[in-house]
PyMOL Python script that loads the backbone (N, CA, C, O; Angstrom):
from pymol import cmd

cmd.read_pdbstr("""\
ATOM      1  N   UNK A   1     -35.100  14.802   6.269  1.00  0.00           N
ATOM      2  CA  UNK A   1     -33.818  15.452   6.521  1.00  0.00           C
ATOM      3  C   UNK A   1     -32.846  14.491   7.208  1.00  0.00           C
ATOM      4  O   UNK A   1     -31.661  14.773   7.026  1.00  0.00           O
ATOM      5  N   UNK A   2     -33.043  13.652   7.793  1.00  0.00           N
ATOM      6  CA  UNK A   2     -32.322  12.724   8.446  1.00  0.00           C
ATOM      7  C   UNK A   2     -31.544  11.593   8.065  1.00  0.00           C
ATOM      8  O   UNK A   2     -30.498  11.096   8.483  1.00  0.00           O
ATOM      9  N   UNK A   3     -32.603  11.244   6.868  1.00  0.00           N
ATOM     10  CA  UNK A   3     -32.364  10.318   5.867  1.00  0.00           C
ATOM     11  C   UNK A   3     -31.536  10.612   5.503  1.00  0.00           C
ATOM     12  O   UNK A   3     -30.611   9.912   5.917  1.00  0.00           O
ATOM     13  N   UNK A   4     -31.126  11.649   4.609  1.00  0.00           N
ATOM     14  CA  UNK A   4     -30.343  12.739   4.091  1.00  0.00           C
ATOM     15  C   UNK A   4     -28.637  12.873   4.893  1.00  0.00           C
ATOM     16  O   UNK A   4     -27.511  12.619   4.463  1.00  0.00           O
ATOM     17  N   UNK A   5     -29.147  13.397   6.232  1.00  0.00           N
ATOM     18  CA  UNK A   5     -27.320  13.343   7.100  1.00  0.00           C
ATOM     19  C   UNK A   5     -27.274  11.783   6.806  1.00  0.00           C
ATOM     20  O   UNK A   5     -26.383  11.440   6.030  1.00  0.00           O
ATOM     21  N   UNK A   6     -28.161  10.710   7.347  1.00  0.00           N
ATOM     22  CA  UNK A   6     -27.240   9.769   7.571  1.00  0.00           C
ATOM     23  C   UNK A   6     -26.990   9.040   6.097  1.00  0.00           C
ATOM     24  O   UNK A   6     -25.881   8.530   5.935  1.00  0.00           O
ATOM     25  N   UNK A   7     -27.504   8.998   5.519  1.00  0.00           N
ATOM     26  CA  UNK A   7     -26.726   9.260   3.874  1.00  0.00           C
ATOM     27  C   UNK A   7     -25.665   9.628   3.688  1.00  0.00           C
ATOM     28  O   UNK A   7     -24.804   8.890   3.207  1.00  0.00           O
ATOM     29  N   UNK A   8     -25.424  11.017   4.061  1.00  0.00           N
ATOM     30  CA  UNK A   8     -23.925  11.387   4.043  1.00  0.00           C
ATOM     31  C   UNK A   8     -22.818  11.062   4.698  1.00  0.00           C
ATOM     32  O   UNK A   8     -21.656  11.039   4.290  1.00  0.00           O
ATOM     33  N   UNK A   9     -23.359  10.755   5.979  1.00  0.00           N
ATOM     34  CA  UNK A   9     -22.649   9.888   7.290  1.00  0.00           C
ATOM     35  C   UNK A   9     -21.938   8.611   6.567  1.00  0.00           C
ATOM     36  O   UNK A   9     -20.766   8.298   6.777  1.00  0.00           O
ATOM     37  N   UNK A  10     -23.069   7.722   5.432  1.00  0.00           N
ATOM     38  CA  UNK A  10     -22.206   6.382   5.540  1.00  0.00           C
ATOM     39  C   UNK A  10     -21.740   7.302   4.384  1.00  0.00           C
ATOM     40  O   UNK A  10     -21.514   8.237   5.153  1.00  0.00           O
ATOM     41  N   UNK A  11     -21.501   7.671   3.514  1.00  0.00           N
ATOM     42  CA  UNK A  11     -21.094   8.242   2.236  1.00  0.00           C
ATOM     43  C   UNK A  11     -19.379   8.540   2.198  1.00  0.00           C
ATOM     44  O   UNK A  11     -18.495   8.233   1.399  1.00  0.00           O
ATOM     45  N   UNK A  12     -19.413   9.506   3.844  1.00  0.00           N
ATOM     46  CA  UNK A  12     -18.246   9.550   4.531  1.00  0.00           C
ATOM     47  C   UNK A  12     -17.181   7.984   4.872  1.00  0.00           C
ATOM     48  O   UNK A  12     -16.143   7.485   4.436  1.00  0.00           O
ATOM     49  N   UNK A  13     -18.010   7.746   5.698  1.00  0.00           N
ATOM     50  CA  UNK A  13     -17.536   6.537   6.369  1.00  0.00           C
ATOM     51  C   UNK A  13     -16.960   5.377   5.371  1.00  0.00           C
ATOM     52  O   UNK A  13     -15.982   4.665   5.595  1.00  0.00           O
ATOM     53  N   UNK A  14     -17.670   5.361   4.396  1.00  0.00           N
ATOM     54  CA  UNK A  14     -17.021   4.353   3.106  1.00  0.00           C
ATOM     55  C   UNK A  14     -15.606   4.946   2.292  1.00  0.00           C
ATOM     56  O   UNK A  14     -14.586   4.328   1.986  1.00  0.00           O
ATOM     57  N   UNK A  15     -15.993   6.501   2.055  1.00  0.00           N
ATOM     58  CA  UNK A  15     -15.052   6.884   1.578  1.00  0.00           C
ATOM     59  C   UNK A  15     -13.692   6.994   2.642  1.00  0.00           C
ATOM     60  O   UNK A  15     -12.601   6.598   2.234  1.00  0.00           O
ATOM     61  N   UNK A  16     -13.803   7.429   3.715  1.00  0.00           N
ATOM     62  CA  UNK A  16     -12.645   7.182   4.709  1.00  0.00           C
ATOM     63  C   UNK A  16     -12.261   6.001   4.749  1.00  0.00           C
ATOM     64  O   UNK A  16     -11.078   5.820   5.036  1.00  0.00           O
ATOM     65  N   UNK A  17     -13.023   4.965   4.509  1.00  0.00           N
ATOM     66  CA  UNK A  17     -12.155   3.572   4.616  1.00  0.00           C
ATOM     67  C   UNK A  17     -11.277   2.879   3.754  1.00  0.00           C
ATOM     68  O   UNK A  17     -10.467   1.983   3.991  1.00  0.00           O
ATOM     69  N   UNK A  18     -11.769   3.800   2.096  1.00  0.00           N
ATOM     70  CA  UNK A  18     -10.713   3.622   0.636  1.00  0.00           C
ATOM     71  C   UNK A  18      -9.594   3.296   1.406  1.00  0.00           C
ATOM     72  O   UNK A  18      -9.105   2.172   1.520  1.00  0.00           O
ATOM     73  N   UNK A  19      -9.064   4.739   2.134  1.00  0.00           N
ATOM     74  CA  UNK A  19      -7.971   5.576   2.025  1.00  0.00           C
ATOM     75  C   UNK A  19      -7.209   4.479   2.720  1.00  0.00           C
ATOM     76  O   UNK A  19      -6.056   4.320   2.322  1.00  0.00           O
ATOM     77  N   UNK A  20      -7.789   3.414   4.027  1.00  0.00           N
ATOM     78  CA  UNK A  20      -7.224   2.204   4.664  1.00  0.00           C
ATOM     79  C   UNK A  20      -6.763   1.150   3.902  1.00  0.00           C
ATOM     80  O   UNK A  20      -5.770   0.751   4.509  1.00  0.00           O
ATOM     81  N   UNK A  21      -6.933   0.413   2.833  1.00  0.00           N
ATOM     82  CA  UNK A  21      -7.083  -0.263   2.153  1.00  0.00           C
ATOM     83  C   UNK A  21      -5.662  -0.077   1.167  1.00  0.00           C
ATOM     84  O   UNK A  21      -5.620  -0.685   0.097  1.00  0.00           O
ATOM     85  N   UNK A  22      -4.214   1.024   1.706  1.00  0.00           N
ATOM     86  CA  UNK A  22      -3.814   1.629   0.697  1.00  0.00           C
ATOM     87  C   UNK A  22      -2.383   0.706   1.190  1.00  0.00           C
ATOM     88  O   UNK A  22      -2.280   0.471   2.394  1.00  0.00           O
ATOM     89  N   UNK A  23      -1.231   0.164   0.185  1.00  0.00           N
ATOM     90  CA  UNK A  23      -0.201  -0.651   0.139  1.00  0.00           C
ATOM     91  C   UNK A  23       1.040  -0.006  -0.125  1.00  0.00           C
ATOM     92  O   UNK A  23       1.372   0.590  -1.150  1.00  0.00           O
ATOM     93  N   UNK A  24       1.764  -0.219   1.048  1.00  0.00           N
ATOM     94  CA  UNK A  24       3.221   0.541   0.770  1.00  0.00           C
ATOM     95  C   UNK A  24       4.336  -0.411   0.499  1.00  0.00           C
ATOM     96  O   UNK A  24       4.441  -1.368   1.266  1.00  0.00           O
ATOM     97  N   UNK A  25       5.109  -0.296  -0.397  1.00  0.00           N
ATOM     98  CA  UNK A  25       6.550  -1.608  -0.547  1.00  0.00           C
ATOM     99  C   UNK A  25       7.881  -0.442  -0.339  1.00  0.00           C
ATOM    100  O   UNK A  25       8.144   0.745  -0.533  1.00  0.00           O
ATOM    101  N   UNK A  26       8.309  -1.344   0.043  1.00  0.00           N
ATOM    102  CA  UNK A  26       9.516  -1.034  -0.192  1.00  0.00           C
ATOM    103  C   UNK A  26      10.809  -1.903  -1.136  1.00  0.00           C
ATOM    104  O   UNK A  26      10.248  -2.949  -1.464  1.00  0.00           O
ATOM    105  N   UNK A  27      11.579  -1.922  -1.440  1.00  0.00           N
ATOM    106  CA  UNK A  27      12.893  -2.590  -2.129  1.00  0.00           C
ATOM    107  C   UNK A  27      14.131  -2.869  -0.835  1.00  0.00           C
ATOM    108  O   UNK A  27      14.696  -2.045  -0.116  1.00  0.00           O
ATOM    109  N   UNK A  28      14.271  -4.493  -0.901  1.00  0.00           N
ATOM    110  CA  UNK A  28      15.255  -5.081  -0.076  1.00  0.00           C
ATOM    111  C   UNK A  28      15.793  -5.354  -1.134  1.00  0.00           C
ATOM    112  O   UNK A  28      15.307  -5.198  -2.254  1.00  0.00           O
ATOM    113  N   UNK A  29      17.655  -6.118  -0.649  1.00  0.00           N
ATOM    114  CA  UNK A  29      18.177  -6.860  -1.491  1.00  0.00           C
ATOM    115  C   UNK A  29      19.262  -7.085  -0.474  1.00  0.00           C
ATOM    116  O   UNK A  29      19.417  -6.271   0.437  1.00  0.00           O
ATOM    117  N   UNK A  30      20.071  -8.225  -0.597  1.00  0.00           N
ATOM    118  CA  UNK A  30      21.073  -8.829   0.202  1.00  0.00           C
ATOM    119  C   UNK A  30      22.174  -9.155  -0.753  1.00  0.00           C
ATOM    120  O   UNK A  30      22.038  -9.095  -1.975  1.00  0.00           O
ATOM    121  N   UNK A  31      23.594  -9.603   0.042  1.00  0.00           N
ATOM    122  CA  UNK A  31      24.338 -10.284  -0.878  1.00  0.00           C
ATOM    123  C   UNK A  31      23.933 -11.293  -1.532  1.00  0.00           C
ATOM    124  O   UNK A  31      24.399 -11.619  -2.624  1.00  0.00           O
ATOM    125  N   UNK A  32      22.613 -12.161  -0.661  1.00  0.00           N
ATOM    126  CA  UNK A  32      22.160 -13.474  -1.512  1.00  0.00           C
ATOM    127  C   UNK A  32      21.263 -13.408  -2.145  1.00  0.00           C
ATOM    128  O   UNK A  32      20.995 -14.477  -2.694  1.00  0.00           O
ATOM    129  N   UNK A  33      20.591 -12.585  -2.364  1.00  0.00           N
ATOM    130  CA  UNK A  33      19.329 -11.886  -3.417  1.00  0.00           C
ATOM    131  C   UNK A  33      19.233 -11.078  -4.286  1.00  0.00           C
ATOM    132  O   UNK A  33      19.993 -10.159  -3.981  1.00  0.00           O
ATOM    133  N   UNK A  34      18.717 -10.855  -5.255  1.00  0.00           N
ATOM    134  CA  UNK A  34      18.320 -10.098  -6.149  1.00  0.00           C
ATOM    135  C   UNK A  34      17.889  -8.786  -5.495  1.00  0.00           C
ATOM    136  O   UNK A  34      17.929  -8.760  -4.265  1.00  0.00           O
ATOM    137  N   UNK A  35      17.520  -7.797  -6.086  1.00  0.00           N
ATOM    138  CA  UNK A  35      16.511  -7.091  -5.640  1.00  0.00           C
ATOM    139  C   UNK A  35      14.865  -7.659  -5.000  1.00  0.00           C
ATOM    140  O   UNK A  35      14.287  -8.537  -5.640  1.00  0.00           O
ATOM    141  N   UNK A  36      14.378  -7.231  -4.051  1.00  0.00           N
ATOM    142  CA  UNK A  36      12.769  -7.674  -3.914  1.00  0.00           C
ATOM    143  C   UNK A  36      12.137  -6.784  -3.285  1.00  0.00           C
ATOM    144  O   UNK A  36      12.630  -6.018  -2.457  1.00  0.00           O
ATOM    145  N   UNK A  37      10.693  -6.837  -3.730  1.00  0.00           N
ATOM    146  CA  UNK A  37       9.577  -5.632  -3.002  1.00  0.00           C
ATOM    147  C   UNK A  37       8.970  -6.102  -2.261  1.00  0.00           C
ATOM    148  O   UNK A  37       8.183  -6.959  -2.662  1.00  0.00           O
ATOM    149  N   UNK A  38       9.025  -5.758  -0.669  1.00  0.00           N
ATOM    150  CA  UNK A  38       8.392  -6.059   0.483  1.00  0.00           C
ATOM    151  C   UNK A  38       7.197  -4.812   0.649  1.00  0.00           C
ATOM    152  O   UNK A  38       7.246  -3.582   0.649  1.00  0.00           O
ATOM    153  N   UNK A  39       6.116  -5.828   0.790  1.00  0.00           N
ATOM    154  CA  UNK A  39       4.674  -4.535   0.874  1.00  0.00           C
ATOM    155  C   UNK A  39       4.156  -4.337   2.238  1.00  0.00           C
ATOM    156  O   UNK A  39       4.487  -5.004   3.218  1.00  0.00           O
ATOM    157  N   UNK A  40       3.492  -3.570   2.221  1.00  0.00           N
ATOM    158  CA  UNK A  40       2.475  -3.420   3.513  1.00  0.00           C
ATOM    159  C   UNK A  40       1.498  -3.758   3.685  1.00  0.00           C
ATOM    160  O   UNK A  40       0.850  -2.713   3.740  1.00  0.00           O
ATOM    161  N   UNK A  41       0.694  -4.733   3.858  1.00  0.00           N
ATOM    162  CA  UNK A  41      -0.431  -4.975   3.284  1.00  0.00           C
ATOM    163  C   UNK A  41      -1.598  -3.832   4.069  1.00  0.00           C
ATOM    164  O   UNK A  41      -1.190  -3.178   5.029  1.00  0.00           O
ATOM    165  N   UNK A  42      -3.090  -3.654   3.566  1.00  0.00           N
ATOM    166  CA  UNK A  42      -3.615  -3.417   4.188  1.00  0.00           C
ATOM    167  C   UNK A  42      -4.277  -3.934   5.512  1.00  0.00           C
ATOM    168  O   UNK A  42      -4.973  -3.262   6.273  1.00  0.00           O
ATOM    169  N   UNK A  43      -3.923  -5.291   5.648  1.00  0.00           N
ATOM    170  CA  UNK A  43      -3.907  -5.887   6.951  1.00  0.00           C
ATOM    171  C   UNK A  43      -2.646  -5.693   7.880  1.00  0.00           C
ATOM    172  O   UNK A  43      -2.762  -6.151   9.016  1.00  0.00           O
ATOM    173  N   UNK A  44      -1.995  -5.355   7.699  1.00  0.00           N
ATOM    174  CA  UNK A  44      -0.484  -5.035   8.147  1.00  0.00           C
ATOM    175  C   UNK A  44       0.410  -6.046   8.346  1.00  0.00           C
ATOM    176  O   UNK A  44       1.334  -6.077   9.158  1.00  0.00           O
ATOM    177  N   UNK A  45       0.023  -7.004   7.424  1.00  0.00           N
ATOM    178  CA  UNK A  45       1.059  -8.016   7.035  1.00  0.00           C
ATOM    179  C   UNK A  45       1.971  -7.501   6.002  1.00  0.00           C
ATOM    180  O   UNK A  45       1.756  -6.469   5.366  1.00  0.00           O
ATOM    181  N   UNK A  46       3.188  -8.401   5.837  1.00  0.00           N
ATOM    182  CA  UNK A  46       4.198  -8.337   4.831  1.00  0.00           C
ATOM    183  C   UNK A  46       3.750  -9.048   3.520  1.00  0.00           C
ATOM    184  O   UNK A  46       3.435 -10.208   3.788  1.00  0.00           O
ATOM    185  N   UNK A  47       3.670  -8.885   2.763  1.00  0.00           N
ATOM    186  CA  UNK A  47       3.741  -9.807   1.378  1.00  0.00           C
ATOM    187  C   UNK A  47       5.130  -9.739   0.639  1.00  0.00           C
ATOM    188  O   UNK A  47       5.803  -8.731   0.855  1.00  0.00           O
ATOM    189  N   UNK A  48       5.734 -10.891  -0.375  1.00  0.00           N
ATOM    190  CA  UNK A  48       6.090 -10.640  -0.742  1.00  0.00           C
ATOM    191  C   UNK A  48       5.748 -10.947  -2.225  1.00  0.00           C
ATOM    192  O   UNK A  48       4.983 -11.906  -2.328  1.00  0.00           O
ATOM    193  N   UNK A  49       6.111 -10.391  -3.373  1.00  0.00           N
ATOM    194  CA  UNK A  49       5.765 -10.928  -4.634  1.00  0.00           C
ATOM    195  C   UNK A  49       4.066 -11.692  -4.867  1.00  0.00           C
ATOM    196  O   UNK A  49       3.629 -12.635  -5.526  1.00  0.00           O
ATOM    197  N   UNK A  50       3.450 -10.618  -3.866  1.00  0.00           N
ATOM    198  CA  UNK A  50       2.291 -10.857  -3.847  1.00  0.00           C
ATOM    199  C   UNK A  50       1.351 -11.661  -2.671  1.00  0.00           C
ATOM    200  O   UNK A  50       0.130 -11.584  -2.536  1.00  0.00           O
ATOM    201  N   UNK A  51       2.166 -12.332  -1.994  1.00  0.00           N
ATOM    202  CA  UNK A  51       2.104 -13.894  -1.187  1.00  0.00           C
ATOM    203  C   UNK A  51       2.322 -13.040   0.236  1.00  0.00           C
ATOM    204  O   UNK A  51       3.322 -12.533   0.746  1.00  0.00           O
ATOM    205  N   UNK A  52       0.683 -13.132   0.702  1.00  0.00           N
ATOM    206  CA  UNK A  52       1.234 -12.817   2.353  1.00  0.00           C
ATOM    207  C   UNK A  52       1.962 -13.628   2.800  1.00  0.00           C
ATOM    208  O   UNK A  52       2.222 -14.739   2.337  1.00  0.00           O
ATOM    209  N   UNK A  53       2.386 -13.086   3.830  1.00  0.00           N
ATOM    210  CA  UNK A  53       3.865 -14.264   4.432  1.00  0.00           C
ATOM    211  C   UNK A  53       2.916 -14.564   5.766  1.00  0.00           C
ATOM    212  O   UNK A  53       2.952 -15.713   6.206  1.00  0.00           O
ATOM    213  N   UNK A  54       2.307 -13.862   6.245  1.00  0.00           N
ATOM    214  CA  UNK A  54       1.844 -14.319   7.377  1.00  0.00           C
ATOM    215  C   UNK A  54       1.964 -13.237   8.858  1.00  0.00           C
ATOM    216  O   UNK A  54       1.216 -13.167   9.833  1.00  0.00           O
ATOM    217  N   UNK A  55       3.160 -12.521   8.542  1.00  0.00           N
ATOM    218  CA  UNK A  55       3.861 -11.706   9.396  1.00  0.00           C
ATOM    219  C   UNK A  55       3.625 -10.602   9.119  1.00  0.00           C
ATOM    220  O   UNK A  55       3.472 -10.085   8.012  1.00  0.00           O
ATOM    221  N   UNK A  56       3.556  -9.932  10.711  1.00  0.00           N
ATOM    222  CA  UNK A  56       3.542  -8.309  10.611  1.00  0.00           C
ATOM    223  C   UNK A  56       4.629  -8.391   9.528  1.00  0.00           C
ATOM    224  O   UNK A  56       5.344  -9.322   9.156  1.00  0.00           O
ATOM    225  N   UNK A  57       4.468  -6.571   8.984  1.00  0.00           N
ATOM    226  CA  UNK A  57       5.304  -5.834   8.156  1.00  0.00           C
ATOM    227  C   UNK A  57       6.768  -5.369   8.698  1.00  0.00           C
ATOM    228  O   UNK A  57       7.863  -5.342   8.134  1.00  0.00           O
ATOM    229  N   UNK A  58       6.286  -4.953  10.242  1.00  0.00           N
ATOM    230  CA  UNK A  58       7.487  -4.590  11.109  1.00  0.00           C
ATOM    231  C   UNK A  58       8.439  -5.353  11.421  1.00  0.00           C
ATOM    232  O   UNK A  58       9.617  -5.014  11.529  1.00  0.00           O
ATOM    233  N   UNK A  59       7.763  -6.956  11.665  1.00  0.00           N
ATOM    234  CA  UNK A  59       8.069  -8.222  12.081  1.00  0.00           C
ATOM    235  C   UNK A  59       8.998  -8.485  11.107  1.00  0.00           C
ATOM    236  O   UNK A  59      10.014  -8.765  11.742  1.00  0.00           O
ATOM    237  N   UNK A  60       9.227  -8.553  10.019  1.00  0.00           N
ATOM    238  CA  UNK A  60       8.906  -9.359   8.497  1.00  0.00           C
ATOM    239  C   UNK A  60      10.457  -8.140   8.443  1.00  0.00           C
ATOM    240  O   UNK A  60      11.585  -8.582   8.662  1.00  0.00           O
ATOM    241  N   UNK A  61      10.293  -7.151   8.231  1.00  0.00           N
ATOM    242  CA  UNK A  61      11.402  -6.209   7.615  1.00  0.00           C
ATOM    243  C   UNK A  61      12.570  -5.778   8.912  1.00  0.00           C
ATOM    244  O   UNK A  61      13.504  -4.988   8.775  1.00  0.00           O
ATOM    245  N   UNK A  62      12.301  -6.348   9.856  1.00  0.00           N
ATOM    246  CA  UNK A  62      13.118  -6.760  11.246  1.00  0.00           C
ATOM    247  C   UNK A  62      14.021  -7.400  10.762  1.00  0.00           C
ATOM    248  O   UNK A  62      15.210  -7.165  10.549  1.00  0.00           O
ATOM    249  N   UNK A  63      13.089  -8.600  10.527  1.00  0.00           N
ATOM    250  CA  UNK A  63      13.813  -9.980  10.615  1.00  0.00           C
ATOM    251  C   UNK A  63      15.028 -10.048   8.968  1.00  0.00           C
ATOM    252  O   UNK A  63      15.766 -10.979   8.645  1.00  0.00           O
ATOM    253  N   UNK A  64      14.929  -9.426   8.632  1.00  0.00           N
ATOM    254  CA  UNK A  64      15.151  -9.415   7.227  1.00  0.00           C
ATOM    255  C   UNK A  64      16.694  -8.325   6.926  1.00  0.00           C
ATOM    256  O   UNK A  64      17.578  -8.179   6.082  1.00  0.00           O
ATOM    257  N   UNK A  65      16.183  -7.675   8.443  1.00  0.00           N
ATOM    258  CA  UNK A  65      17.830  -6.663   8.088  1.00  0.00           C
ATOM    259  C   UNK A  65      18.837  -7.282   8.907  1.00  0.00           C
ATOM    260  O   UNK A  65      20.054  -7.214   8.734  1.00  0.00           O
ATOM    261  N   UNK A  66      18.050  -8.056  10.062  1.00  0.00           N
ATOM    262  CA  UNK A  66      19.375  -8.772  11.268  1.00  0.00           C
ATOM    263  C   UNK A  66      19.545  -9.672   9.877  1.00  0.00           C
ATOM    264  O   UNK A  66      20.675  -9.730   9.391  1.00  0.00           O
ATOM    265  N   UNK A  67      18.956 -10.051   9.527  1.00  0.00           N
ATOM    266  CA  UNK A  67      19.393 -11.008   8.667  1.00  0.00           C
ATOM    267  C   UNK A  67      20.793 -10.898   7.286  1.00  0.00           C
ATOM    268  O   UNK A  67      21.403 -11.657   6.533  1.00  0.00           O
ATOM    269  N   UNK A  68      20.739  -9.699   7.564  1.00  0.00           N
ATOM    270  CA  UNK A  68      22.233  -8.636   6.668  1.00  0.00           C
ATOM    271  C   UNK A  68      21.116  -8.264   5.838  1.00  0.00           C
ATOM    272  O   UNK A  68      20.934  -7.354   6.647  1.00  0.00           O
ATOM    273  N   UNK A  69      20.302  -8.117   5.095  1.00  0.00           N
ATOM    274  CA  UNK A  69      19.412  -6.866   4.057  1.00  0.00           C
ATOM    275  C   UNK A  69      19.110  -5.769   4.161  1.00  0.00           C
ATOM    276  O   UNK A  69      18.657  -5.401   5.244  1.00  0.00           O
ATOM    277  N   UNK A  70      19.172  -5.344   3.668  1.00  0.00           N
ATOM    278  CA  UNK A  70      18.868  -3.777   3.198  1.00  0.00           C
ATOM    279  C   UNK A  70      17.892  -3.496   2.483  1.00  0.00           C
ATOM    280  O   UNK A  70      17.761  -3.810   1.300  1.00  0.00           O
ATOM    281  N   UNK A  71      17.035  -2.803   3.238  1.00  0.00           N
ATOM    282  CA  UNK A  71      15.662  -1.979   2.788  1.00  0.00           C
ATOM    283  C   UNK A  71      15.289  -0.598   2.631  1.00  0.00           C
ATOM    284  O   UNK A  71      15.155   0.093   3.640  1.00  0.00           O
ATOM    285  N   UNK A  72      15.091  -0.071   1.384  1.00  0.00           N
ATOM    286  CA  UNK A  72      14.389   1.370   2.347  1.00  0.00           C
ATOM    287  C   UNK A  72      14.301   1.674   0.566  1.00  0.00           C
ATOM    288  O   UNK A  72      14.540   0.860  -0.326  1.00  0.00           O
ATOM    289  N   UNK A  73      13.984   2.755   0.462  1.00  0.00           N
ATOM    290  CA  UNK A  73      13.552   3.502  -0.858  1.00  0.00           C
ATOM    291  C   UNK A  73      11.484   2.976  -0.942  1.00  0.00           C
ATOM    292  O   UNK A  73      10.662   2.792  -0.045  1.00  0.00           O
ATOM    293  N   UNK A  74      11.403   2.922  -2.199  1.00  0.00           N
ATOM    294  CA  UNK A  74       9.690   2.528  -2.213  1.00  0.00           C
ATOM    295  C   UNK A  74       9.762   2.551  -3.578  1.00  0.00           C
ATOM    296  O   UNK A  74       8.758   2.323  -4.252  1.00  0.00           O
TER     297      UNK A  74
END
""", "prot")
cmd.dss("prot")
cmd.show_as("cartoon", "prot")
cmd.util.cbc("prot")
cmd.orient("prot")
């Protein structure tokens, strides 16, 4: 019987961790840019166009609106 809960225990525990693993973007664009999709990574870095940058997400989409851009939609 034990075998059994803790079976289900990691069964849980793996499946709760999918749900971490999950990537949010959003759409910037400036007067000097195109459109671009800034993500979230599941590390909570920024990527862009795939390419962690290195930087928090918060950090990263900060720096990016003092910078005159505009972000927001998904």
């Amino acid at each position: 019987m034990k075998n059994i809960l803790y079976t289900i225990l990691l069964l849980v525990v793996i499946t709760s961790c999918k749900d971490d693993d999950s990537v949010t973007c959003t759409t910037c664009d400036s007067p000097q840019t195109s459109p671009f999709e800034v993500c979230n990574e599941s590390n909570g870095n920024a990527s862009v166009n795939g390419e962690d940058t290195g930087t928090r997400y918060d950090i990263y989409i900060e720096g990016l609106v003092e910078a005159g851009a505009t972000c927001g939609g998904g």
